[in-house]
C-alpha atoms as an extended CHARMM CRD file, in Angstrom:
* protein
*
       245  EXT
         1         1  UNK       CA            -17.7680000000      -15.9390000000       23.0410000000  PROA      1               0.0000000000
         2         2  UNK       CA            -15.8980000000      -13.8340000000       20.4250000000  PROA      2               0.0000000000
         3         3  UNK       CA            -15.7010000000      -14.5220000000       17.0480000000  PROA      3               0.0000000000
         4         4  UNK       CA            -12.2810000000      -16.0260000000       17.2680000000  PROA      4               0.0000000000
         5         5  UNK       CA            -13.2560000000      -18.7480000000       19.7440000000  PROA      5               0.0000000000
         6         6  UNK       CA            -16.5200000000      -20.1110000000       17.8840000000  PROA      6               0.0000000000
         7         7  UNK       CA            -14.3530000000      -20.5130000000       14.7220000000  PROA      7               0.0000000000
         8         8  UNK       CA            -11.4910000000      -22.3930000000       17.1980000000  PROA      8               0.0000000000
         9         9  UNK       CA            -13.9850000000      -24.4940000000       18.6830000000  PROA      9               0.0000000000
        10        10  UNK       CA            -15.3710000000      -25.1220000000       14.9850000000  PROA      10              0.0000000000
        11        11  UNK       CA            -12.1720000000      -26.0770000000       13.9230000000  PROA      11              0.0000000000
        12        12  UNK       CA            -11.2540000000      -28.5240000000       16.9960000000  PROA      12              0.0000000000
        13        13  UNK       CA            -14.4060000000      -30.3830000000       16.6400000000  PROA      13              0.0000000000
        14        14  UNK       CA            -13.5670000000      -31.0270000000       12.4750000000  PROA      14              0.0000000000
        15        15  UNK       CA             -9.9110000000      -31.5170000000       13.3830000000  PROA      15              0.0000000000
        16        16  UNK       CA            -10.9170000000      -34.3760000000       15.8030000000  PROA      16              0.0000000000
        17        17  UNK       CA            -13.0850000000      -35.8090000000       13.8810000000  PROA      17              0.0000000000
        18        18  UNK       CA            -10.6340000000      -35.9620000000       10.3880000000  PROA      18              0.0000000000
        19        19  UNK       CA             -7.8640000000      -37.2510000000       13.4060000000  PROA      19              0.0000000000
        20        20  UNK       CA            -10.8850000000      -40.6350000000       14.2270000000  PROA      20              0.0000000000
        21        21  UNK       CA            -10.7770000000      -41.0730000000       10.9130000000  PROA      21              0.0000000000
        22        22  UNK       CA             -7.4360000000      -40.9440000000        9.9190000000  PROA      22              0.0000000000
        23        23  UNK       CA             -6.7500000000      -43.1450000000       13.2540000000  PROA      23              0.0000000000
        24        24  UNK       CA             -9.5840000000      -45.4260000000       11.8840000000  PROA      24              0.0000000000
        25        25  UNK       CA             -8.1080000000      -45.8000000000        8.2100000000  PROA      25              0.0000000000
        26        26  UNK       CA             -4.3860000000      -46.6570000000        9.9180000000  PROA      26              0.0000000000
        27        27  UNK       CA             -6.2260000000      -49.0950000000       12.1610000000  PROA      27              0.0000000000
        28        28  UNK       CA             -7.9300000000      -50.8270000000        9.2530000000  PROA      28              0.0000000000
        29        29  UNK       CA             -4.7170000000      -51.4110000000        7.4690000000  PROA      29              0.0000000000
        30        30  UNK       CA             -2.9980000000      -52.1370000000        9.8360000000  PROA      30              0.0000000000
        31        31  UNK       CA             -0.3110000000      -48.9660000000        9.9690000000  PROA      31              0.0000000000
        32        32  UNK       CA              0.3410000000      -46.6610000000       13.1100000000  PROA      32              0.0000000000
        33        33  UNK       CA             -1.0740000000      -43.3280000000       13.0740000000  PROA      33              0.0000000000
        34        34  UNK       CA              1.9370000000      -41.7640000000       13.2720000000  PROA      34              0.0000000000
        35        35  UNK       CA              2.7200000000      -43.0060000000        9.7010000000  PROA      35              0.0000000000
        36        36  UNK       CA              0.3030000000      -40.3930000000        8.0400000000  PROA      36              0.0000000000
        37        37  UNK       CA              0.6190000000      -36.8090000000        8.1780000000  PROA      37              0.0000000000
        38        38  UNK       CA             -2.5610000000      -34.6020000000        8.0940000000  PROA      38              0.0000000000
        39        39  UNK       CA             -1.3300000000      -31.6690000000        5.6830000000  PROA      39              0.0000000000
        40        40  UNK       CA             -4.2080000000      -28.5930000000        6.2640000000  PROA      40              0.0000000000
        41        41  UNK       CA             -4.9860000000      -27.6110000000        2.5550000000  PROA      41              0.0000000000
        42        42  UNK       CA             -6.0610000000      -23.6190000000        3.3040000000  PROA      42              0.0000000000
        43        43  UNK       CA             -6.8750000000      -22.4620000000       -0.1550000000  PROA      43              0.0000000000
        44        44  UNK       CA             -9.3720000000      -19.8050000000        0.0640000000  PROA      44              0.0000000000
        45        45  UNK       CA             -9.3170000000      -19.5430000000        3.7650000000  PROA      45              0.0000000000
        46        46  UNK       CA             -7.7770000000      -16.8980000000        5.6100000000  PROA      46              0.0000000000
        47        47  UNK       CA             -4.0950000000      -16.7790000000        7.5970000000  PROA      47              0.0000000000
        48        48  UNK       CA             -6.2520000000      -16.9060000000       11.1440000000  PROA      48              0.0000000000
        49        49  UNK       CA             -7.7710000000      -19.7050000000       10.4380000000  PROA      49              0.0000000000
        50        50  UNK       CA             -4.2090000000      -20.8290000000        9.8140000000  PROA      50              0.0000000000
        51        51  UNK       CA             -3.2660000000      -19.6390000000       12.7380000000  PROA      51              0.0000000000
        52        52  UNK       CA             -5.9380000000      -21.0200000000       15.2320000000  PROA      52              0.0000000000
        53        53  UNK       CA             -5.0860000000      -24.6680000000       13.4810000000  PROA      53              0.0000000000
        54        54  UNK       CA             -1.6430000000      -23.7590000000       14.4140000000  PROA      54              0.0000000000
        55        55  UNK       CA             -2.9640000000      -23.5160000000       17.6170000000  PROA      55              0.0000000000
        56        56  UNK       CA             -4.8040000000      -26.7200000000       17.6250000000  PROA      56              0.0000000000
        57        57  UNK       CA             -1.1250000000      -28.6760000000       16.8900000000  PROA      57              0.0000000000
        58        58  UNK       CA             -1.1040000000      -28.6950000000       13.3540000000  PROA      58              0.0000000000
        59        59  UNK       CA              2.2660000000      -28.0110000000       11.7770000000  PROA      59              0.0000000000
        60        60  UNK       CA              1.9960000000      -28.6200000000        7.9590000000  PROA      60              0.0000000000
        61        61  UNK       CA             -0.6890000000      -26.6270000000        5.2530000000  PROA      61              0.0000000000
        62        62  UNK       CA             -1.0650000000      -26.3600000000        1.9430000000  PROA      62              0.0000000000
        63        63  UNK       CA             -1.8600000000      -23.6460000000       -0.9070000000  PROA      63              0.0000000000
        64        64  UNK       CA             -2.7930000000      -24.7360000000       -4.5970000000  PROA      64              0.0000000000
        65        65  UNK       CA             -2.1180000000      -21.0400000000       -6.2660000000  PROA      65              0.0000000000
        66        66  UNK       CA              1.1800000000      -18.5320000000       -5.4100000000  PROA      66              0.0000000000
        67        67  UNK       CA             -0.6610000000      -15.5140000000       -5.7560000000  PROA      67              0.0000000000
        68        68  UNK       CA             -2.6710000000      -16.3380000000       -2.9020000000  PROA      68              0.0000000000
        69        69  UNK       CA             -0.2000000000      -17.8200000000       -0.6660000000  PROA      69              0.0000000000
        70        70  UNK       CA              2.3850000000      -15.4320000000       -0.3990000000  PROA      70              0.0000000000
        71        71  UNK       CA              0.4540000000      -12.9840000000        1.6970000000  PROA      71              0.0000000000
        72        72  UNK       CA             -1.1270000000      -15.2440000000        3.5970000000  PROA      72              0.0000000000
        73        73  UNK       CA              2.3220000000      -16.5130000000        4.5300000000  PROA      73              0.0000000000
        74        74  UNK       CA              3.7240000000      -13.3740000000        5.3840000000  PROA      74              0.0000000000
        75        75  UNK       CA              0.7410000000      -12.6120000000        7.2580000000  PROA      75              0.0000000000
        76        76  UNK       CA              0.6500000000      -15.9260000000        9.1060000000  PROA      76              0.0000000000
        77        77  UNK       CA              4.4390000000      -15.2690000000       10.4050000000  PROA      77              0.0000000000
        78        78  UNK       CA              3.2880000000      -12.1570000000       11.7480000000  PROA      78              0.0000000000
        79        79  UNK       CA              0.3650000000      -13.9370000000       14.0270000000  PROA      79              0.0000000000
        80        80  UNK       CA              2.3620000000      -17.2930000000       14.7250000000  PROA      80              0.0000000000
        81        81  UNK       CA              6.1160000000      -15.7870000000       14.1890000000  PROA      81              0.0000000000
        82        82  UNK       CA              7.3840000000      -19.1480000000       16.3410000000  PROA      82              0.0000000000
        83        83  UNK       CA              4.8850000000      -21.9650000000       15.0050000000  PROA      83              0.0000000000
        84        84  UNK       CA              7.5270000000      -23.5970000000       12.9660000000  PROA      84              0.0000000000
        85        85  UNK       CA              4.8790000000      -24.1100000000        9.9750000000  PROA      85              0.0000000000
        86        86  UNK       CA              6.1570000000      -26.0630000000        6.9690000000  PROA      86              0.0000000000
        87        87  UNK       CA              4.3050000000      -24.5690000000        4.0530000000  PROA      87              0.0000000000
        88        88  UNK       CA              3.2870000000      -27.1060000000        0.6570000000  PROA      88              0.0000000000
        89        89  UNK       CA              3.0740000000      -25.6850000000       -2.5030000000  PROA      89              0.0000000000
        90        90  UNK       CA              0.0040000000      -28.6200000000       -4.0400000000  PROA      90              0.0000000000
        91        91  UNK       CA             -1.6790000000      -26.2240000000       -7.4720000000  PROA      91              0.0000000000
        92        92  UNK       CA             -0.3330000000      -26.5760000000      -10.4120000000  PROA      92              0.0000000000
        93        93  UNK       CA              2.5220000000      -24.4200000000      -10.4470000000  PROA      93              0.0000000000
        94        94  UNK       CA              3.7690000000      -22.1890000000      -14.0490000000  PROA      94              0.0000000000
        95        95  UNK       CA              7.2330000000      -21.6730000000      -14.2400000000  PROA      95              0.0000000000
        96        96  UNK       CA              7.2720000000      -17.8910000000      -14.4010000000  PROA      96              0.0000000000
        97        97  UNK       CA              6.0140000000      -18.2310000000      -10.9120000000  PROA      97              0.0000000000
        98        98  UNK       CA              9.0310000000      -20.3960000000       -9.0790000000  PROA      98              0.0000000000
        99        99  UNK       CA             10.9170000000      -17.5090000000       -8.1960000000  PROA      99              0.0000000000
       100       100  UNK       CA              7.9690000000      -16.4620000000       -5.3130000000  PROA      100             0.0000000000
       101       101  UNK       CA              7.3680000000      -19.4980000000       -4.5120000000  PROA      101             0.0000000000
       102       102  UNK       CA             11.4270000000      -20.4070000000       -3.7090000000  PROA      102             0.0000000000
       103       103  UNK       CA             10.6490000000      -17.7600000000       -1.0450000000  PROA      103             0.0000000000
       104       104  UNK       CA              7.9760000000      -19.4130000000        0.6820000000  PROA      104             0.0000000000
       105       105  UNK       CA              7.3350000000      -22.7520000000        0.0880000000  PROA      105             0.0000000000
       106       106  UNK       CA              9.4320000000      -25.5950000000        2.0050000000  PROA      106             0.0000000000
       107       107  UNK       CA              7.6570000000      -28.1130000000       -0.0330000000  PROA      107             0.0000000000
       108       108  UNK       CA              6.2750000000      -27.8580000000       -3.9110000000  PROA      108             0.0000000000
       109       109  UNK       CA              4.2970000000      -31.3150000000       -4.7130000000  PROA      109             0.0000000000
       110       110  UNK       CA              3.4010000000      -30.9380000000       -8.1710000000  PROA      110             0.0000000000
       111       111  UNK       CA              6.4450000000      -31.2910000000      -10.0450000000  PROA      111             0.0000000000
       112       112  UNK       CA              5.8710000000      -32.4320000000      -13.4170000000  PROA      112             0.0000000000
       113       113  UNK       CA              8.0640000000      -31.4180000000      -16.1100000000  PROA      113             0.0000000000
       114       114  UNK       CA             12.0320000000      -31.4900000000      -16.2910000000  PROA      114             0.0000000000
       115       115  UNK       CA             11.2140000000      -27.1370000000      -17.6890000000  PROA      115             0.0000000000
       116       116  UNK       CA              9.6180000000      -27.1290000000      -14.1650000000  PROA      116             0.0000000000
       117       117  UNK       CA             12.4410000000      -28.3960000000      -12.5930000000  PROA      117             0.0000000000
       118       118  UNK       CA             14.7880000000      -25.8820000000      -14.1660000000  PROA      118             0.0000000000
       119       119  UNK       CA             12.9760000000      -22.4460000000      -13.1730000000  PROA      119             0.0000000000
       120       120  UNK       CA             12.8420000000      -24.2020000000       -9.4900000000  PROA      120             0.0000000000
       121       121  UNK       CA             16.4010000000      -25.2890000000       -9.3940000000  PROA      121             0.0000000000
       122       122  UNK       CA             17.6350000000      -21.7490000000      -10.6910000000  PROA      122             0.0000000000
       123       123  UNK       CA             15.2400000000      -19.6880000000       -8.2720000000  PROA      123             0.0000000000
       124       124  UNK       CA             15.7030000000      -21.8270000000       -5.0250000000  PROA      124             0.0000000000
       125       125  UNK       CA             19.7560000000      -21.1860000000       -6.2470000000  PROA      125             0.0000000000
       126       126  UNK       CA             18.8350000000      -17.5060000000       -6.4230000000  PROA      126             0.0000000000
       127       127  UNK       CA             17.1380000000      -17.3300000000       -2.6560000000  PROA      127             0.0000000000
       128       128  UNK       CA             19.6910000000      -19.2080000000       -1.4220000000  PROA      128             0.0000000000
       129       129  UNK       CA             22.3150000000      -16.9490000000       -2.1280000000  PROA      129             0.0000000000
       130       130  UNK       CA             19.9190000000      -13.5900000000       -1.2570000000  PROA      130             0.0000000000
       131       131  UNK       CA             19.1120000000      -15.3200000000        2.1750000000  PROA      131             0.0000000000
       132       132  UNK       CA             15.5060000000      -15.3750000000        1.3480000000  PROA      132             0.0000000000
       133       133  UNK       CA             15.9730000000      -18.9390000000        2.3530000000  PROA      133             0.0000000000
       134       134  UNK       CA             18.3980000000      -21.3610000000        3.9460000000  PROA      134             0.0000000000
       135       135  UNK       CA             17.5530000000      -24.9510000000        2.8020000000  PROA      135             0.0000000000
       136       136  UNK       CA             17.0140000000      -26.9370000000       -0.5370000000  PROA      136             0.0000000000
       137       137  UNK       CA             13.1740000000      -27.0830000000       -1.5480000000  PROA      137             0.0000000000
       138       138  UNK       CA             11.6230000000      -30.6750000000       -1.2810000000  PROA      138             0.0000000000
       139       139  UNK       CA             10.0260000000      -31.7170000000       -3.9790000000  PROA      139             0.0000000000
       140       140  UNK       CA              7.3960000000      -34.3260000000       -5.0940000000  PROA      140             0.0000000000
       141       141  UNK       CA              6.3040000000      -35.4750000000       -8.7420000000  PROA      141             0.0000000000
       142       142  UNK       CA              2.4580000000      -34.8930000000       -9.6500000000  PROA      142             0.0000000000
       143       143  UNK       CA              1.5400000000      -38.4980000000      -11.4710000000  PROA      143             0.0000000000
       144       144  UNK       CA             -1.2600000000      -37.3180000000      -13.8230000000  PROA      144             0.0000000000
       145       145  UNK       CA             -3.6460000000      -40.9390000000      -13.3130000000  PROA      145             0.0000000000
       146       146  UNK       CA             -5.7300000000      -40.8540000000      -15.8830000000  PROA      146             0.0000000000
       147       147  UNK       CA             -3.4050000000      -39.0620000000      -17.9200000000  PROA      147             0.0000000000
       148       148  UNK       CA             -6.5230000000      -36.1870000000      -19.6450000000  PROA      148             0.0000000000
       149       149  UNK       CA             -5.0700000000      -33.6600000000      -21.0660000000  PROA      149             0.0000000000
       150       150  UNK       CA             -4.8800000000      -29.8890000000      -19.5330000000  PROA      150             0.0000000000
       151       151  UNK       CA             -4.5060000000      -32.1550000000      -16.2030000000  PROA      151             0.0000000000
       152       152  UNK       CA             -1.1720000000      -31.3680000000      -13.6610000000  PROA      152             0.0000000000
       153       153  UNK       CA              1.0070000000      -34.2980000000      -13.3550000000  PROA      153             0.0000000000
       154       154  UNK       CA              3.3970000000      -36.1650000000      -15.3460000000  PROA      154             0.0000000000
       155       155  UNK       CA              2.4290000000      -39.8120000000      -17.1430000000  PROA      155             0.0000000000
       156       156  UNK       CA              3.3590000000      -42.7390000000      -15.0090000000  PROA      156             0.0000000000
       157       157  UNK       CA              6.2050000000      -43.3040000000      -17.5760000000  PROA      157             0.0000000000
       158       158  UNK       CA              7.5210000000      -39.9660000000      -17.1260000000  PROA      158             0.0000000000
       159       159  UNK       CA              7.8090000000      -40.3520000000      -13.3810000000  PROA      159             0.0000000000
       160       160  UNK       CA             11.2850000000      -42.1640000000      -13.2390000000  PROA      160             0.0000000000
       161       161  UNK       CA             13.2170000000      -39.8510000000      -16.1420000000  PROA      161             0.0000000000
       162       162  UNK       CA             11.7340000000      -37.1180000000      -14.1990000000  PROA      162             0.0000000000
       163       163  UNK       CA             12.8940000000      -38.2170000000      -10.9080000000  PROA      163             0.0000000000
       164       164  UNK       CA             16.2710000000      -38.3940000000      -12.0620000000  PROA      164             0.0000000000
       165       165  UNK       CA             16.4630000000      -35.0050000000      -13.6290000000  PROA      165             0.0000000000
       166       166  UNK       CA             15.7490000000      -33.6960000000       -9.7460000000  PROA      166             0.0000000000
       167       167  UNK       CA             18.4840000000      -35.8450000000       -8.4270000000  PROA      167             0.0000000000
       168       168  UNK       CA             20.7920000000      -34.1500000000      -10.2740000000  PROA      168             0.0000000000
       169       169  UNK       CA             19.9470000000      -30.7070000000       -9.0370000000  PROA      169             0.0000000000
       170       170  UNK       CA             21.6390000000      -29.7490000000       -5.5990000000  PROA      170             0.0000000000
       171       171  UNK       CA             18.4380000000      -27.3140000000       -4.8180000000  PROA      171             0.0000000000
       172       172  UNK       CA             16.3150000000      -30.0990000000       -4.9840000000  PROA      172             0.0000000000
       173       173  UNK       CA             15.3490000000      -32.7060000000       -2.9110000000  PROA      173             0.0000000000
       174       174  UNK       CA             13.4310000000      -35.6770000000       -4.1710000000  PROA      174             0.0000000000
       175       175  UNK       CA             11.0750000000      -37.0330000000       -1.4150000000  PROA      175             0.0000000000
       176       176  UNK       CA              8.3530000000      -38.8260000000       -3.4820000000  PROA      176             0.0000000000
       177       177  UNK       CA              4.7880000000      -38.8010000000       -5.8430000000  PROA      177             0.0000000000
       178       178  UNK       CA              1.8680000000      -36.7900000000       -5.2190000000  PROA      178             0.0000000000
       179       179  UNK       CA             -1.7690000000      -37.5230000000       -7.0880000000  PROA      179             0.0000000000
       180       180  UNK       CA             -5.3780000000      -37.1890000000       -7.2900000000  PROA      180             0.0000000000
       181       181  UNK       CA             -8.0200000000      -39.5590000000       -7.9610000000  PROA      181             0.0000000000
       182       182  UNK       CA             -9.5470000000      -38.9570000000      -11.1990000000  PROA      182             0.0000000000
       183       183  UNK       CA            -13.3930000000      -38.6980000000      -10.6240000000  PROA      183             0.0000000000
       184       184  UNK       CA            -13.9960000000      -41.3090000000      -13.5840000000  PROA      184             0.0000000000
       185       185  UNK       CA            -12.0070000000      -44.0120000000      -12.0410000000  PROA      185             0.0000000000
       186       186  UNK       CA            -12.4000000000      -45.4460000000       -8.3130000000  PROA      186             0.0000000000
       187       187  UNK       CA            -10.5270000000      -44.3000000000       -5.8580000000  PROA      187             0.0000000000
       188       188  UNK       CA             -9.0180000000      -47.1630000000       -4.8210000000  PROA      188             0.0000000000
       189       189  UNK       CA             -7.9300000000      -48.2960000000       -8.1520000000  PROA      189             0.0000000000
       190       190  UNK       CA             -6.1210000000      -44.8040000000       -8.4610000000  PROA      190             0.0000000000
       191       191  UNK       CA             -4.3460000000      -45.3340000000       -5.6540000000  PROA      191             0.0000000000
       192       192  UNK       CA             -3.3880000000      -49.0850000000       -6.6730000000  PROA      192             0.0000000000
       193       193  UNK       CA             -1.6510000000      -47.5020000000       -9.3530000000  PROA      193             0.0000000000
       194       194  UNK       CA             -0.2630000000      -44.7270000000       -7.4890000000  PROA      194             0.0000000000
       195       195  UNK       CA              1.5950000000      -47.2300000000       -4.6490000000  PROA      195             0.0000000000
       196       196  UNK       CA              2.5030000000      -49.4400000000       -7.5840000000  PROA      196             0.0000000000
       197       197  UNK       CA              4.3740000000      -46.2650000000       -9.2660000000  PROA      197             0.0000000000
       198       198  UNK       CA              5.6730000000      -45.0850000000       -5.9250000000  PROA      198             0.0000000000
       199       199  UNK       CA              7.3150000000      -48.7880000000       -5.5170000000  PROA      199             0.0000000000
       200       200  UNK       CA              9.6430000000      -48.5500000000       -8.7100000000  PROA      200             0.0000000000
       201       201  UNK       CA             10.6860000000      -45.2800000000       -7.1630000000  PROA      201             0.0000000000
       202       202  UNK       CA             12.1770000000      -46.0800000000       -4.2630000000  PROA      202             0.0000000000
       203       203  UNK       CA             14.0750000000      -48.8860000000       -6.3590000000  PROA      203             0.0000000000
       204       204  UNK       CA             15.8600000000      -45.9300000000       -7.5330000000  PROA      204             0.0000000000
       205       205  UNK       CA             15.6290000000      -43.4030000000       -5.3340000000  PROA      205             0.0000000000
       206       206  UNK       CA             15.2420000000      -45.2820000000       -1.6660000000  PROA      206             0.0000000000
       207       207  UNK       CA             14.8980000000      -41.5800000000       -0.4720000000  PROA      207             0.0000000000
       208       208  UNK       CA             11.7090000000      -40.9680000000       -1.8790000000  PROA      208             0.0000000000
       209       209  UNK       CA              9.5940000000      -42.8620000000        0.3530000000  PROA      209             0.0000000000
       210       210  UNK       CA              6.4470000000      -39.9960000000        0.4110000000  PROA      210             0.0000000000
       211       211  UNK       CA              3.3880000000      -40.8200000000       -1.3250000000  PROA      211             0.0000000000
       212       212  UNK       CA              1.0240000000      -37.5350000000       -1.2440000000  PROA      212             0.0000000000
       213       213  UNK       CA             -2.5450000000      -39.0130000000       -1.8360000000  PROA      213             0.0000000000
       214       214  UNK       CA             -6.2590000000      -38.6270000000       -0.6090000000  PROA      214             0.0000000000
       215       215  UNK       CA             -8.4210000000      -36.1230000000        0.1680000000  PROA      215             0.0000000000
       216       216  UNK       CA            -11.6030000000      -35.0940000000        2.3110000000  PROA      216             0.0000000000
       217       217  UNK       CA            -13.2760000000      -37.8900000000        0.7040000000  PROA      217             0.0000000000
       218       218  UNK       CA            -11.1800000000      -40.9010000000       -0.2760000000  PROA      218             0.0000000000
       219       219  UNK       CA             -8.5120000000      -40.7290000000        2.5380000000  PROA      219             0.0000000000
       220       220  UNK       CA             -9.7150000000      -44.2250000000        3.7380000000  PROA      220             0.0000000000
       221       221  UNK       CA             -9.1110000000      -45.4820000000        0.6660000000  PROA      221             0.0000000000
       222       222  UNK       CA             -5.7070000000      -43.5920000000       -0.0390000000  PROA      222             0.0000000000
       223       223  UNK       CA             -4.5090000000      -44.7550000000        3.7360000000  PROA      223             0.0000000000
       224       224  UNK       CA             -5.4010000000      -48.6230000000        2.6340000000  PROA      224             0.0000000000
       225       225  UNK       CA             -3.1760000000      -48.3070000000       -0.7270000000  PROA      225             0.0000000000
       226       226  UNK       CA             -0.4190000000      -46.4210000000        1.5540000000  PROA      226             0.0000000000
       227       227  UNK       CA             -0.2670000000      -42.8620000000        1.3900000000  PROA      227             0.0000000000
       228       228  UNK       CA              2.0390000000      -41.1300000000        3.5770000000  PROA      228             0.0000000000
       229       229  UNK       CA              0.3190000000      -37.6090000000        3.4820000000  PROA      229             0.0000000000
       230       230  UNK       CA             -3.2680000000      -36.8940000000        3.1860000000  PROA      230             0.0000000000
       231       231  UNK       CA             -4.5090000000      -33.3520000000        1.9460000000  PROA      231             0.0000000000
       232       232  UNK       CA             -7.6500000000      -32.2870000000        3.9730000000  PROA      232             0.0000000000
       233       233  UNK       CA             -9.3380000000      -29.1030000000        2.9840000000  PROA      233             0.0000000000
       234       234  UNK       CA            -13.3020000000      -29.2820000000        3.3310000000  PROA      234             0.0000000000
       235       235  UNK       CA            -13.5370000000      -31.9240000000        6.2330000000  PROA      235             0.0000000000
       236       236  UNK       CA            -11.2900000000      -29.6630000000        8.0680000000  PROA      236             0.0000000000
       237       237  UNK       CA            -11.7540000000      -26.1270000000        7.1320000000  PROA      237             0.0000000000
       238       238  UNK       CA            -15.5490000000      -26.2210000000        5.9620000000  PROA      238             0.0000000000
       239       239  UNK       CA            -17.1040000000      -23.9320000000        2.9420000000  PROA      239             0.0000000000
       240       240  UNK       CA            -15.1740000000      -21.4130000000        1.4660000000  PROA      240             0.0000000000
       241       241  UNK       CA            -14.6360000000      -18.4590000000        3.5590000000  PROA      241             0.0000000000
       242       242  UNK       CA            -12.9110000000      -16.0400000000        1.1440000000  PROA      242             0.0000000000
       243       243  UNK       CA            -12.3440000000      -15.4550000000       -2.9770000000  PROA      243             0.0000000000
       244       244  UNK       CA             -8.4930000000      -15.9670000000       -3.9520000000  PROA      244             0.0000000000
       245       245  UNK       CA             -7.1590000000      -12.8620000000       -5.5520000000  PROA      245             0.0000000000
């Protein structure tokens, strides 16, 4: 068996058994399946494992630093040129760097400062109009949950002024909140506060119906307090199989 096909079969078996649990989680409270999407977070891992998951039916992954992702993009469209991957943008993201990620990314969730949303507006304008792409960007806000500092996200104040400064932009599309559960508070009292947030939104803005929230080890949790979108790296992918540049 070559290389290629142990780490396929390696990554069906984990992929099944993150889809039991996701299916369990959804069956415990009570939601369909279909109403959470498993996003494939492949920091540190290289474009064929992105690739083989392609292969294994998974359409959406996620990169948490630019300098990283932009080869591994390019290099994935050269192995899977018709997968019809939808790349997410989760690290937190410095404005000097929105003009390469405008180029790749169809989603960016860590929005979390209206100077944030300015360099994104301006350099999704500026690939639209050099063809480097040919749709607005999508675009969630970070909610910063325990609000320490040095942390990505916005304060659960912030999230509504924010959300309106997005709305304005045409490049922009507003489609929800994004967090992560602070390790000094439970997880399901993070994500209490997270739906809780993510209601007032779509008061506002009935558009932004995404909440982006749980990982390898508090999905179940995040699933219960109703995240749309869970981010599965280690459960999925395993150790890490290469150093980001």
């Amino acid at each position: 068996m070559s290389e290629d096909d142990c780490r396929r079969a390696e990554l069906a078996e984990s992929l099944s058994e993150v889809r039991q649990r996701l299916d369990a989680a959804c069956a415990a409270a009570g939601r369909p399946a279909e109403d959470v999407e498993l996003l494939a977070v492949t920091k540190t891992f290289p474009a064929r494992d992105v690739a083989l998951l392609a292969d294994l039916g998974l359409t959406s992954f996620a990169e948490n630093r630019e300098q990283e992702a932009r080869p591994k993009v390019a290099e994935f469209d050269e192995l899977r040129p018709d997968a019809g991957a939808r790349w997410h943008m989760v690290g937190q993201l410095q404005r000097n760097k929105a003009r390469s990620v405008a180029r790749w990314a169809d989603v960016v969730e860590s929005v979390d400062s209206p100077r944030l949303v300015d360099a994104l507006s301006g350099a999704v304008r500026n690939a639209l109009d050099a063809g480097e792409r040919t749709r607005p960007l999508e675009v969630l806000v970070q909610v910063n949950l325990d609000e320490a500092a040095g942390r990505g996200g916005c304060a659960p104040g912030e999230v509504l002024p924010l959300a309106a400064a997005i709305t304005t932009t045409s490049e922009l599309r507003l489609r929800g909140v994004m967090a992560v559960a602070p390790q000094s508070t439970q997880p399901g009292v993070a994500f209490d506060t997270l739906s809780l947030i993510a209601t007032q939104l779509r008061r506002d803005f009935p558009e932004a119906g995404e909440i982006s929230a749980g990982m390898s080890g508090d999905l179940e949790s995040a699933v219960a307090h109703g995240s749309t979108q869970v981010r599965v790296g280690t459960a999925l992918l395993g150790g890490r199989r290469l150093i980001s540049p």
